[in-house]
N, C-alpha and C positions, 0 to 999 in steps of 0.2 A: 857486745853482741850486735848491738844497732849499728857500728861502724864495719863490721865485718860482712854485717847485711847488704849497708850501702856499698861496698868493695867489690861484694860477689855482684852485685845487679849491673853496676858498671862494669864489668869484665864478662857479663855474660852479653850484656849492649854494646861491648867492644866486638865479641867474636862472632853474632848475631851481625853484625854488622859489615863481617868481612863475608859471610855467610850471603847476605841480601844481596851485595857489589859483585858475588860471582854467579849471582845464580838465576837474580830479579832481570824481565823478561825486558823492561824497557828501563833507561837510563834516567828519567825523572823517577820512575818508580823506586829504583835503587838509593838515585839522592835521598828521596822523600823518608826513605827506613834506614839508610845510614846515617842520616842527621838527627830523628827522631830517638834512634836506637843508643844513641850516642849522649845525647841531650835529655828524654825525658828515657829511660832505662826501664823507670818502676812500674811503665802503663803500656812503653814499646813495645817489652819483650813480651812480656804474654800475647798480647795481641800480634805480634810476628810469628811467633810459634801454633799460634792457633788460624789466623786469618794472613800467612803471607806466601805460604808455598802455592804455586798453579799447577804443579805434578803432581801426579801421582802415584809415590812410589810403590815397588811391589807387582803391579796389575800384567804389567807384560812379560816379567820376568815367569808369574806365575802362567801365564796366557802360552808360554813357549816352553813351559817345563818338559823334560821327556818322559813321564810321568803320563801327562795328559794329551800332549800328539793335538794339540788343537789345530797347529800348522798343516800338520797330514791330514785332519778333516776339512781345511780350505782347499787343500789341492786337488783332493778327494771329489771335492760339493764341485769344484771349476771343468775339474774332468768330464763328470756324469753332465754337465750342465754343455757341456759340447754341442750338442744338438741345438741350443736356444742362443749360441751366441750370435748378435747381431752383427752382421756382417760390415767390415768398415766401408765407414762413410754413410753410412745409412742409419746411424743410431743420431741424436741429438747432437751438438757440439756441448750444451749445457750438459747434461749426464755424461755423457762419452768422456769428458776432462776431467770428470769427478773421480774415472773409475781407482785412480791410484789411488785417492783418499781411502777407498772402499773395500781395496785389496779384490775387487771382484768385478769383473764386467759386468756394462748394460745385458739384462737378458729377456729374452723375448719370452712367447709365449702366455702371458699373462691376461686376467682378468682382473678389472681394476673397479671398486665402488667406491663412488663418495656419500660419506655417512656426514650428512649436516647436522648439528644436536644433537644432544643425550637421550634423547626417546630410540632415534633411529640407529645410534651407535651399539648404545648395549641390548635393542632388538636384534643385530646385528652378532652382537659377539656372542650372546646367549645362545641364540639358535646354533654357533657355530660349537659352540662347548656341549650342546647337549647332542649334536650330532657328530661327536669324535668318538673313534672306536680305540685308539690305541692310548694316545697322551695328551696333556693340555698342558700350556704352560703359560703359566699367569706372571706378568712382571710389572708393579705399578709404583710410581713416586708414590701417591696417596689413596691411603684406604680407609674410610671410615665405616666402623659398625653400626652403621643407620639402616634406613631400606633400604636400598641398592646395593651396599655391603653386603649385607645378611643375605637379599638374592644371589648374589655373589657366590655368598659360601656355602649359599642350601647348594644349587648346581654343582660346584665344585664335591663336595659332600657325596653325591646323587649319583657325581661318575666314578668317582674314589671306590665307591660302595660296589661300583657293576665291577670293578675291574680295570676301571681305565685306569694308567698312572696320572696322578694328578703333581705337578711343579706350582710351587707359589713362591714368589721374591717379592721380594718388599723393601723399600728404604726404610731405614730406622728413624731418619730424622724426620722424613715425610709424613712417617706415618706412627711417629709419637706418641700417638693418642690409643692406637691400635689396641685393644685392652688382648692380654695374655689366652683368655676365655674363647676369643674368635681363633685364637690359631691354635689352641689345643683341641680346640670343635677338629678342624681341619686334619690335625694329624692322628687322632683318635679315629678317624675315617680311612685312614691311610693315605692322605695325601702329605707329599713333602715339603716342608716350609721353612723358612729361610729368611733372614734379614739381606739386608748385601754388604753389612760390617763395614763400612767407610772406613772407621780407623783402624782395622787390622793390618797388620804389620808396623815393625818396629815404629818407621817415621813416620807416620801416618796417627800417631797414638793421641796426639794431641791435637787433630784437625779436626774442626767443626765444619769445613767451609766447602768442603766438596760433598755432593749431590749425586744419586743415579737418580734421573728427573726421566727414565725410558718409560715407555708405556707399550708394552709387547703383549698380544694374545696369539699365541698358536695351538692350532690343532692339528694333529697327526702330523706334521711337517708338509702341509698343504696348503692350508691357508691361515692369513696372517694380519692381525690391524693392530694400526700403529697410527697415530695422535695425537691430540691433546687433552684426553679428557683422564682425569683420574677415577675413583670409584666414591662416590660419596654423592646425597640428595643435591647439592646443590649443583650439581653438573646436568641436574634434569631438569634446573631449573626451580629447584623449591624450596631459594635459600631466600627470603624477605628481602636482604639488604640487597641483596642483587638481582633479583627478580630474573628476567632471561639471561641463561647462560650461554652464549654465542661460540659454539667449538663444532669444532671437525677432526672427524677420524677417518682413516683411507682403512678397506678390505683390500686385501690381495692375493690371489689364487693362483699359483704357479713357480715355475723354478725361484724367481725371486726371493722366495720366504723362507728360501736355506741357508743367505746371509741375516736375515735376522735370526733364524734360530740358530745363527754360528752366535752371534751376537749374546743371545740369552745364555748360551751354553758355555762363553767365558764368564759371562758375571757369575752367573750360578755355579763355575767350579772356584772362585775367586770367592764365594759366602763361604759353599760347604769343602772343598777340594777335593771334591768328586765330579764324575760327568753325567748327566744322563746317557741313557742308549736311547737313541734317537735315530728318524731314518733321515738317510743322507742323498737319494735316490731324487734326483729333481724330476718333476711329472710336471706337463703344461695342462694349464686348463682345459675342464674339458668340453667346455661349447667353443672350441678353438681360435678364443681370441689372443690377441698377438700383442697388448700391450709391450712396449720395452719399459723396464724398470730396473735400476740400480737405487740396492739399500743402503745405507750409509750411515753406519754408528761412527759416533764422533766423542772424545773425552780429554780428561787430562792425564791418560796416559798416552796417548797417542806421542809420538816422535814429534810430529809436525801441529801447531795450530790447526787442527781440521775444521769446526765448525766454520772459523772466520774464514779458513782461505776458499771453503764450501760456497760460503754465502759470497766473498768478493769476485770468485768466479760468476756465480751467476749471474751477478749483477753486470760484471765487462763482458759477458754473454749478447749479454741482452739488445736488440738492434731496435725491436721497436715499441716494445713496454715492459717493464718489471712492476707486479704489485705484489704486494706484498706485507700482509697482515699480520700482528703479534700483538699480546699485551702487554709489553714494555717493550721500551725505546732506549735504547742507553749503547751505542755499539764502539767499535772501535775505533781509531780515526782513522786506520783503512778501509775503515766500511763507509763513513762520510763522504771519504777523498771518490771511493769510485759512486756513489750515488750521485753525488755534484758531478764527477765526470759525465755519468749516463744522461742526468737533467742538461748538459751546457751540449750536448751533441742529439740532443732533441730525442732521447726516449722518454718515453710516456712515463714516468716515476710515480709511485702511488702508494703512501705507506698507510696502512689501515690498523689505529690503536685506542683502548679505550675512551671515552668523556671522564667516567668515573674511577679514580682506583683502587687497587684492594690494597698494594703495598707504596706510601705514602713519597718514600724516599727517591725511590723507582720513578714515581708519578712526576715530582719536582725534577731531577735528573733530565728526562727527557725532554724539558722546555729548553735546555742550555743549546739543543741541536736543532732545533724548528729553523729560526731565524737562518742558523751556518748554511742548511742546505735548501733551504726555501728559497734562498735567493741565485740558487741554479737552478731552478725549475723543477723541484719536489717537491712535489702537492702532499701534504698530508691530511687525514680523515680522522675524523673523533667518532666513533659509535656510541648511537644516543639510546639506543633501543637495549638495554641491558649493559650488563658486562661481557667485552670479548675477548673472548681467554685461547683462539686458534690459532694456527702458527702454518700459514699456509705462502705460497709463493706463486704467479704465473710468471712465466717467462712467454713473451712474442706469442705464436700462434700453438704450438704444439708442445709446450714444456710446462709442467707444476710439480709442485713439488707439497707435501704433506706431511709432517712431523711432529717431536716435539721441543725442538731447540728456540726459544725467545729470542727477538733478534739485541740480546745486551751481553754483557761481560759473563756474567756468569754462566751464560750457557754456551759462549764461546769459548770460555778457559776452564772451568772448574766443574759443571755437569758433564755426565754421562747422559745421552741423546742420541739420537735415531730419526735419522729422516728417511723417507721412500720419494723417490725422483722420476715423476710420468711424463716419458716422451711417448704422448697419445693423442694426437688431434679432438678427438672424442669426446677425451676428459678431459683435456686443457679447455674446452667450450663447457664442459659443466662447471670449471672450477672459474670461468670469466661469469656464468650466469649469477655461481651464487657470492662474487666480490661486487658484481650492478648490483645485486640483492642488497648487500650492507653498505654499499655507498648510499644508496637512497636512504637509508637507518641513520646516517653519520651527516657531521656538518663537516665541510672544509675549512681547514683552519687559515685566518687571513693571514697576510705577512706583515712582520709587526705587532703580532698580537703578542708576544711574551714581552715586548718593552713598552708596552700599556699596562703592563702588572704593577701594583705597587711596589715599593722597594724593597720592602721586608719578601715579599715575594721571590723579587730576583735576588735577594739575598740568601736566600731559603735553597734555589735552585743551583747557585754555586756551588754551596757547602754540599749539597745532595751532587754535583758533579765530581766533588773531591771524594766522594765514597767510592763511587762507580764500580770501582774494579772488583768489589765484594757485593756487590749488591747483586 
């Protein structure tokens, strides 16, 4: 029996293997699981089967079924949306390149707020949920049944009850904790609820490692925020170990917010395999402002790496500063190569990342990359003033950008993520006041400061470099 064990585990590390060599995304990664897979069998192969695929199978097959016509409501959204397309050459270079990631042009028309913290954020989304007359549609990585949860779900509850349709999505693994009790509150009110079943479908069954990390509030198909805050007390700041919580959410009012809710409307027929009826009808703001704005979900189903090739655009965009904030640091080495590019041709580079962190391995990881590109001329920043947990970007004078994609592996290859991209003079000057804002919170980190760490330290940050791609 034990020898027939050992026969099957090496033949399923032989075919796993041939598996990895045609499928693994970069060719050390492949060596790394063919030799592994090969040599240690007993530890490889689960750990392959659980943590090595970057796809996601399933998601666009179902996305393009004829069944659900989701293709015919993009075409649909791009038609109606005629009126707000911005005319070429007049739209951003940064946004404007994006829009094939996006499947959807920059579109005008818009009203744009920056929501700084969790006071002003879900000030923001509440009011916006209690004044929707048709639908809402809730879609969060994490939700906790604390105070802000339970606000959450009396609201939600409150419009369910008048009549409004109420949508709630939820990650499973995000939101783990979630107890059975909150979401039978919710559809006992008559609102719909939904996990987003990561492992549904066949190959998919034994993945742990992929993530929807979106954060989507819409109402009526008008207006829309999207960020990085999830739902739970400590995003308001009332968690001890982290004392202020440092995040940003963008509001958005106008044609734009019918690629996020194309957005919510495939993950949500990918839970339940049903659609909402939702309106499709783009309206621009109506104190007639003109923001341009391109939405941009990015995931591992997508054909192309979007997150990374999102962010390495920007960054070759950029002429004369990119900053740009996240709580971890871990990217790609395309993302290194163009940030040393940006720094060695004299843009302002500025990366803004916690002092303290929440996830350890994450924290050590990011020291391997200080020194590489600090010595092109990329300043990076420590925020001293709490935890920062926002995921924001300026590009030059008139570009930012507000999401919830981290600038590391996992949210380049294996999250599901959502950015909104503002080519706004207006708001690119709120979104530079409030990064002076956390520079002054933050120390500059010197160069040379990760080879003053003890050894066991940079020992500690290698091993943590060799995880990366799952972290």
């Amino acid at each position: 029996m034990a020898a027939a064990i050992v026969v099957l585990f090496h033949l399923l590390g032989f075919t796993s293997s041939i598996h990895a060599v045609m499928s693994t995304r970069t060719s050390q990664g492949a060596i790394a699981w063919a030799v592994s897979l090969n040599t240690f069998p007993y530890l490889a192969v689960p750990a392959y089967w659980v943590f090595g695929r970057s796809k996601f199978e399933g998601y666009v097959i179902a996305r393009r079924s004829t069944d659900v016509r989701n293709d015919d409501i993009e075409r649909e959204v791009v038609q109606t949306a005629t009126p707000y397309l911005v005319p070429e050459g007049e739209g951003a270079e940064a946004a404007a390149a994006a829009e094939g990631l996006a499947r959807m042009p920059v579109l005008g028309g818009n009203a744009v707020e920056l929501l700084i913290d969790g006071d002003a954020t879900f000030e923001s989304i509440f009011r916006g949920i209690d004044e929707a007359k048709e639908y809402v549609l809730v879609q969060f990585y994490i939700v906790h049944d604390d105070g802000l949860g339970r606000a959450l779900k009396e609201r939600l509850i409150a419009k369910a009850k008048e009549g409004v349709r109420v949508y709630f999505l939820y990650d499973e693994i995000g939101s783990h904790s979630l107890p059975e009790s909150y979401r039978a509150e919710l559809r006992d009110a008559g609102a719909e609820v939904s996990e987003f079943n990561t492992r549904k479908g066949r190959r998919n069954r034994f993945q742990l490692n992929f993530r929807n990390h979106r954060k989507i509030v819409i109402a009526d198909g008008r207006v829309a925020w999207i960020g990085g805050h999830n739902v739970g007390d400590e995003y308001l700041g009332k968690d001890p170990k982290f004392g202020h919580w440092r995040d940003t959410h963008l509001r958005i009012e106008g044609p734009a917010v019918l690629k996020a809710q194309i957005s919510f409307s495939e993950d949500w027929h990918w839970a339940t395999e049903t659609l909402p009826k939702l309106n499709w009808a783009a309206r621009p703001a109506p104190d007639g402002s003109d923001a341009r704005v391109l939405v941009i979900p990015t995931g591992p189903a997508d054909e192309l790496e979007s997150a990374n090739l999102m962010f390495v655009h920007a960054i070759n965009s950029a002429q004369k500063r990119i900053w740009i904030a996240s709580p971890y640091f871990v990217p790609e080495h395309s993302v290194i190569v163009a940030l040393q590019l940006a720094g060695l041709r004299g843009v302002d580079v500025r990366i803004l990342i916690p002092d303290e962190p929440d996830h350890m391995m994450v924290y050590l990881a990011a020291y391997s990359y200080f020194d590489e590109a600090g010595q092109t001329g990329v300043n990076f920043y420590r925020y001293t003033d709490g935890f920062l947990h926002e995921k924001t970007m300026l590009i030059d004078e008139g570009v930012a950008a507000v999401g919830t994609a981290n600038f590391d592996n996992r949210s380049f290859r294996l999250n599901f993520e959502i950015t909104a991209i503002v080519a706004d003079p207006a708001f690119a000057a709120e979104v530079e006041q409030m990064f002076e804002d956390d520079f002054k919170r933050s120390r500059l980190m010197e160069q040379g400061e990760y080879g003053r760490k003890p050894w066991w330290f940079r020992l500690g940050v290698r091993v943590a470099r060799l995880t990366s791609p799952v972290l």
